[in-house]
C-alpha positions in Angstrom: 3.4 8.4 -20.7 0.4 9.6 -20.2 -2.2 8.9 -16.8 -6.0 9.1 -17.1 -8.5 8.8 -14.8 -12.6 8.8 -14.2 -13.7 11.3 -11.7 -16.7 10.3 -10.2 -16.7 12.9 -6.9 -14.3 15.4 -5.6 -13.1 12.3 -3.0 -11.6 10.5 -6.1 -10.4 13.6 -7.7 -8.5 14.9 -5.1 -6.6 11.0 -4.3 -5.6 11.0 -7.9 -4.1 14.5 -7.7 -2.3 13.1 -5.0 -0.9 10.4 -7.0 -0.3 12.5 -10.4 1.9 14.8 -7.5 4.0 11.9 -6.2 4.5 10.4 -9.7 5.9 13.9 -10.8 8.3 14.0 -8.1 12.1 13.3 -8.5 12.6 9.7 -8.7 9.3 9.1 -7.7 8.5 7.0 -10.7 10.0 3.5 -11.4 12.3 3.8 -14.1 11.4 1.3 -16.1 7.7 0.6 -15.3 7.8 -2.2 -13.8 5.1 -1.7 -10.5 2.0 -2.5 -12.2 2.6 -5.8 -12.4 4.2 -5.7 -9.1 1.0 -3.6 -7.7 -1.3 -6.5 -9.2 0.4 -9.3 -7.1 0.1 -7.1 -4.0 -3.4 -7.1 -4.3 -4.3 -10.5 -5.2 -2.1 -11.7 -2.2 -2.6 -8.6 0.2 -5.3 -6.7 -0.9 -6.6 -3.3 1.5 -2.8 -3.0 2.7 -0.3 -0.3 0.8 3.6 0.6 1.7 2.1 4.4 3.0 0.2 2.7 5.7 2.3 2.2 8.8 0.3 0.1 11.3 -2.8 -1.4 11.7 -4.7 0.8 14.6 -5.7 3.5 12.2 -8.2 1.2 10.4 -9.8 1.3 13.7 -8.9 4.7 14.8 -10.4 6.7 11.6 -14.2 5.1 11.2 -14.3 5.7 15.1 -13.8 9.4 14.4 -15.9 9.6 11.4 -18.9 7.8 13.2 -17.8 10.3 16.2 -17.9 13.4 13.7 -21.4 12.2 12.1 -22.9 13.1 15.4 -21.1 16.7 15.3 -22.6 19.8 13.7 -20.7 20.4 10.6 -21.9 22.9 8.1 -20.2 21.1 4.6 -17.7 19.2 3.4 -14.7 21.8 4.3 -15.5 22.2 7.6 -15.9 18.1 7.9 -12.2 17.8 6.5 -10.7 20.6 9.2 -12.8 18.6 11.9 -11.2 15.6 10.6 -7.9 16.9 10.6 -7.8 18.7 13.6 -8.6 15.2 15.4 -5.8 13.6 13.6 -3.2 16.1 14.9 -4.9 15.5 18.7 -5.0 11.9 18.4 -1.1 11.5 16.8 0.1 13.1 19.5 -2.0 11.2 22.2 -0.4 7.7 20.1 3.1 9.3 21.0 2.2 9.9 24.5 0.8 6.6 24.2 3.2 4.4 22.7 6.9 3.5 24.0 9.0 5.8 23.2 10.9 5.9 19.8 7.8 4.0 18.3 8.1 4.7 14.5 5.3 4.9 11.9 2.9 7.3 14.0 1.8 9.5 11.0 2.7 13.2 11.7 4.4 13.0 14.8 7.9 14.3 13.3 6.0 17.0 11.6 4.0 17.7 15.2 7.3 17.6 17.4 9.5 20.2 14.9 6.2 22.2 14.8 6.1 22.4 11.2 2.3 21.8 11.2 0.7 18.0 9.6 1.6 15.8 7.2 0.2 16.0 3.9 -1.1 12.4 3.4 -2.8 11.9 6.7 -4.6 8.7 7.9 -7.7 9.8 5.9 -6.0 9.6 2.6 -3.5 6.9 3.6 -5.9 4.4 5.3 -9.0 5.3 2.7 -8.9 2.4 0.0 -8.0 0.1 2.6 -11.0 1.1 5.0 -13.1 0.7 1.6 -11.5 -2.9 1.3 -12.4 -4.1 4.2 -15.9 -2.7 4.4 -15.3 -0.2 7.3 -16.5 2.8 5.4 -18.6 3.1 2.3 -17.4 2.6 -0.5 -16.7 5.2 -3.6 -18.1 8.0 -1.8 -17.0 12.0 -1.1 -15.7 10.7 2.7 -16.2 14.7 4.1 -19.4 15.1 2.0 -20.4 12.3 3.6 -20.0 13.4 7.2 -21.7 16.8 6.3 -24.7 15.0 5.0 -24.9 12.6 8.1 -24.2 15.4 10.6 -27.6 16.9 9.1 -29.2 13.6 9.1 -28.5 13.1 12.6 -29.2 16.6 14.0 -32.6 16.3 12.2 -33.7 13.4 13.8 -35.6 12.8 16.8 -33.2 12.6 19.6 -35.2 9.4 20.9 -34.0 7.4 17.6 -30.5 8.9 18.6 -27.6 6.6 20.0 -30.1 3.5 19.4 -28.9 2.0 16.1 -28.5 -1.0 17.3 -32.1 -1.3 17.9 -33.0 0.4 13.9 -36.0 -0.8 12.8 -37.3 0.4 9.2 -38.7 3.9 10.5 -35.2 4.3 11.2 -33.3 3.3 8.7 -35.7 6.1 6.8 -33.8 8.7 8.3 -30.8 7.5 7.3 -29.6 6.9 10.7 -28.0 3.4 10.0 -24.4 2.7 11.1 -22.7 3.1 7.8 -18.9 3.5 9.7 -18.0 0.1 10.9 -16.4 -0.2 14.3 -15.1 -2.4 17.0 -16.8 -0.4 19.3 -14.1 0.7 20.8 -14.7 4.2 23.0 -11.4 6.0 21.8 -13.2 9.3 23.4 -12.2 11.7 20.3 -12.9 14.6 23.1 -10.2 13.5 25.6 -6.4 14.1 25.3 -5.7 11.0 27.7 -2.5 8.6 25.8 -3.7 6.3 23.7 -1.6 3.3 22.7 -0.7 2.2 18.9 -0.7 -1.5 19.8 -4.3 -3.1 19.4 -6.1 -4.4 22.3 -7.9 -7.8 22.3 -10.8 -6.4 21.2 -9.2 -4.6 18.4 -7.3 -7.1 17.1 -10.4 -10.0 17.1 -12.6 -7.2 15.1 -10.4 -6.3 12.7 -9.1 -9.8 11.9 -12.4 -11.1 11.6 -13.0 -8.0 8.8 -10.5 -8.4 7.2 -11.0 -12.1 6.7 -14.7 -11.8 6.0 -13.8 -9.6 3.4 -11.0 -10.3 1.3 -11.9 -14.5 1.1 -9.8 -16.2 -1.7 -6.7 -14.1 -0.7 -3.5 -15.2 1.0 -4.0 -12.4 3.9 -7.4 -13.9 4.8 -6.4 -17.4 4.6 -3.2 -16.5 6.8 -5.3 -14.8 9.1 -7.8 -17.3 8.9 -5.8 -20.6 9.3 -3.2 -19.2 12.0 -0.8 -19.6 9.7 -0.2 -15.2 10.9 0.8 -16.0 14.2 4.6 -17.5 12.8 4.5 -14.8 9.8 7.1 -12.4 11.7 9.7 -15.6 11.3 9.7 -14.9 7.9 11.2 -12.3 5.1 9.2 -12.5 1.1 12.0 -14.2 -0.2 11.5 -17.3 2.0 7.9 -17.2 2.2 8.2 -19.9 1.2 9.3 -22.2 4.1 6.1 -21.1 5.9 3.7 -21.5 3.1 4.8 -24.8 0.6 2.5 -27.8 2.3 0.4 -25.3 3.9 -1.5 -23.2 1.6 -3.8 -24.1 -1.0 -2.1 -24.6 -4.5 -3.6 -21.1 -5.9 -2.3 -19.3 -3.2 1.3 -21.0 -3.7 1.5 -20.6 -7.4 0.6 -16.8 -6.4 3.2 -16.5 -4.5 5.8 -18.6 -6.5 5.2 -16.6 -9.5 5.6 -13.1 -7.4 8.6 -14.5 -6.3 9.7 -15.2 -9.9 8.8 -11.7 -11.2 10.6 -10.0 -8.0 13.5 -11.8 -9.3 13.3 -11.1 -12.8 12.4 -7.3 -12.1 15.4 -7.5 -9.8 18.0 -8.5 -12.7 16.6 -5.6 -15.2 17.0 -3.2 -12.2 20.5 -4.1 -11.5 21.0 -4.0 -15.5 19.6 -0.1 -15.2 21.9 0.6 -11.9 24.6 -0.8 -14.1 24.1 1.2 -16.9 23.6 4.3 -15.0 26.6 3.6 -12.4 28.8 2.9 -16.1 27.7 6.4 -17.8 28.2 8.8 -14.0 32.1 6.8 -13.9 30.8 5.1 -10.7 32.7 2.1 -11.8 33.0 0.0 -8.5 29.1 -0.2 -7.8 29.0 -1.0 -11.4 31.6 -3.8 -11.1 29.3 -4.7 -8.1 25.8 -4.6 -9.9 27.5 -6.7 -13.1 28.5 -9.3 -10.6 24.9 -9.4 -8.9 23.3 -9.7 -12.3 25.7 -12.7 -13.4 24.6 -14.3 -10.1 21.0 -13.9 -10.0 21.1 -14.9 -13.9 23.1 -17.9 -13.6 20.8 -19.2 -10.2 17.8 -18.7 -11.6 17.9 -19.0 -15.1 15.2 -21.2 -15.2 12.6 -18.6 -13.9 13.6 -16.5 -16.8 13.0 -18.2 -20.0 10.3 -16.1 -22.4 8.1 -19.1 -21.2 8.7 -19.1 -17.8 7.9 -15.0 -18.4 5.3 -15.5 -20.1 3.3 -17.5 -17.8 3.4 -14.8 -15.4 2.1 -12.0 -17.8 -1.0 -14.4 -18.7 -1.4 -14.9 -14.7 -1.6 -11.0 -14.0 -3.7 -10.6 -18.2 -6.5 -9.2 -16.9 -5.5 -6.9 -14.0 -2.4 -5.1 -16.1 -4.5 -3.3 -19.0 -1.1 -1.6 -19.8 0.6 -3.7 -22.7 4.1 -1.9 -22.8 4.8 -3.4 -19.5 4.0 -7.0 -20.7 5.6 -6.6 -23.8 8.8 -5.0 -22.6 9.6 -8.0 -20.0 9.3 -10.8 -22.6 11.3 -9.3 -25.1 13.7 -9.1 -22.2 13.6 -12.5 -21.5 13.9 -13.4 -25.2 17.1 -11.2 -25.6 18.6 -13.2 -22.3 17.8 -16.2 -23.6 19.7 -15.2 -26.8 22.4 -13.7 -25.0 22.1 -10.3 -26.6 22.7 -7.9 -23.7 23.7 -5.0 -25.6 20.6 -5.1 -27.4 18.9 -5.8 -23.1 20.8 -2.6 -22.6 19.1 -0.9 -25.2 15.8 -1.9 -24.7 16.1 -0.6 -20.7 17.6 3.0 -22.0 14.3 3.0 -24.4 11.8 1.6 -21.8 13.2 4.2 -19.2 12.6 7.0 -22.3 9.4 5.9 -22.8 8.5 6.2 -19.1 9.9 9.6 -18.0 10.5 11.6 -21.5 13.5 12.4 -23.1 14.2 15.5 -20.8 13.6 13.2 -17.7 15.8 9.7 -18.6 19.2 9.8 -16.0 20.3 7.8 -18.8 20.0 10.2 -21.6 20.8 12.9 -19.5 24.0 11.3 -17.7 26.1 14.7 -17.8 23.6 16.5 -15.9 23.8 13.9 -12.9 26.6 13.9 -10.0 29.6 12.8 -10.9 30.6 9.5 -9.6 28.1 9.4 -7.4 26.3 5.5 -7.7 22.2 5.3 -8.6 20.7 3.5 -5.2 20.8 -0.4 -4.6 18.1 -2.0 -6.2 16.0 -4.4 -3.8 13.7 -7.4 -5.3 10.3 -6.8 -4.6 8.5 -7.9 -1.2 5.0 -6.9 -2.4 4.6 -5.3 1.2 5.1 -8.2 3.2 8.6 -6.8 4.8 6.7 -4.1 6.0 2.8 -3.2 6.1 2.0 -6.7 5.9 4.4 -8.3 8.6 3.4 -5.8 11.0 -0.4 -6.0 10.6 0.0 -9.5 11.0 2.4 -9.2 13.8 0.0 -6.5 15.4 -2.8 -8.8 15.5 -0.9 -11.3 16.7 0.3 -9.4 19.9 -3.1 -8.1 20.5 -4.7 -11.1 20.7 -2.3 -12.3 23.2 -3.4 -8.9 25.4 -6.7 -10.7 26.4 
């Protein structure tokens, strides 16, 4: 398989280096290729939020500290990513000082407490297309270029237009002294070392659901947000969403969600299929008994969801966002060969599909011998689509901090 990308500015090329990195780790890539279409139901239902991103203060936190780093003196881009950077570690630990203890998902703190320096994917990366999503930073644009360019912009300027943009009239915006890092005007004071709390505040949580549902309109996050609907979200799990949402939802945002459902649980039964195969060829035999009897189950409950037509149906819904045909074309013939009851040839389509994804010298399946000895390949999970955990907690975060009025 082979990735491609544009590069537009060093921002982009530098996030997609990221990405080739963490697709070349081991395991890192889904064996049989399945996320893309997962991916494109993630972001029609919950678009700006990923599974890196941990909770829902840093997309307040990190345009504060660029708008705060703007007024800085920064010489060029590399010197606006170490002042970034060097923020982030003082902030992470203030959010551990901060927040209860044992609070998880403050990014870098287990790096910062066994002193092995930062993390590697810090808020900046993590939180950047989502920022972008909702319209809190620019979009498509060199974020530490950026800064550099504004720092000079802002030290060249008249120090009466300075601190005033709130009163920029069109001398001003000349200058290029607009506000282009949207805030909740929060003071966060980037120069103190005080605690600083992960949980959002009132005022935090009204901005940032307001943003969020100003600017992703037509998608189930905004109308959740929007109708309330957020405040009982915590209640429930993906799998039944649907209590919550049948009755109370328009029908696009149902038939969404019903047909993510259906491909969690299709993509579920080819997984378990895989774990089977792979669990049969390293002698692991009990979690292969185990796997065979979840994929008897799961095919026999929902058989109806995974007729070519009910398949197919979901690859027309998803058409124009998955580009990449093998995917498509691999889960119908799937379905076909269930329908037909011809799961040897199902098993050979999954070794092939997981050769075409990771290479010969790559496939566990081709390469059994080399793996542990009857040691079983993970569970499998169905898909959540990042509502069991980004989702539920961004939700639940807003929640609580509009109750801390």
């Amino acid at each position: 398989m082979e990735i491609g990308f544009v590069s537009f500015n060093q921002e982009a090329l530098n996030r997609a280096n990221k990405v080739m990195k963490l697709l070349q780790g081991q395991g890192a890539i889904d064996e049989l290729g399945l996320g893309r279409i997962r991916d494109a139901f993630s972001n029609m239902m919950f678009p700006g939020l990923s599974t890196l991103q941990t909770h829902a203060k840093y997309f307040l936190l990190m345009p504060a500290l660029y708008s705060y780093l703007e007024k800085c003196r920064i010489s060029d881009s590399r010197e606006a990513r170490a002042k970034v950077r060097e923020n982030e570690v003082i902030f992470t630990q203030r959010l551990v000082d901060g927040s209860p203890e044992g609070t998880n998902g403050i990014i870098g703190a287990d790096t910062l407490r066994s002193r092995n320096g930062y993390v590697k994917y810090d808020p900046a990366y993590v939180y950047h297309a989502g920022m972008e999503t909702y319209h809190l930073i620019p979009h498509s644009v060199n974020i530490y270029s950026l800064l550099a360019e504004r720092s000079a912009l802002y030290l060249e300027t008249p120090r009466k237009h300075r601190g005033n943009e709130d009163m920029i009239e069109d001398s001003d915006d000349l200058t290029g002294n607009r506000q282009i890092f949207k805030t909740c005007g929060e003071n966060y004071n980037f120069n103190s070392k005080e605690p600083l709390s992960i949980a959002l505040n009132h005022k935090e949580a009204v901005f940032l659901k307001q943003q969020i549902i100003a600017t992703t309109s037509g998608s189930l996050l905004s109308y959740l947000l929007d109708s309330g609907l957020y405040e009982k979200a915590n209640n429930y799990y993906f799998d039944n969403l649907d209590l919550l949402l049948r009755n109370n939802v328009p029908d696009n945002l149902y038939r969404t969600y019903r047909l993510a459902l259906r491909y969690s649980r299709f993509a579920y039964l080819l997984r378990l299929r895989y774990a089977m195969l792979y669990d049969t060829l390293v002698g692991a035999t009990e979690a292969a008994e185990k796997e065979y009897g979840e994929f008897n189950r799961i095919f026999t409950e929902y058989a109806d969801e995974f007729t070519p037509e009910s398949i197919d149906e979901i690859i027309r819904f998803v058409s124009k966002r998955v580009t990449e045909e093998s995917c498509k074309l691999f889960i119908i013939k799937c379905a076909c060969l269930m329908k037909e009851g011809n799961f040897d040839e199902l098993d050979c389509q999954i070794q092939l599909r997981e050769k075409t994804i990771k290479g010969r010298k790559r496939s566990k399946l081709l390469n059994y011998l080399e793996l542990p000895k009857g040691k079983p390949f993970d569970s499998p999970q169905p898909m959540a689509f990042r509502w069991n955990t980004i989702v539920r907690t961004v939700l639940s975060e807003i929640k609580e901090g509009m109750i801390n009025e």
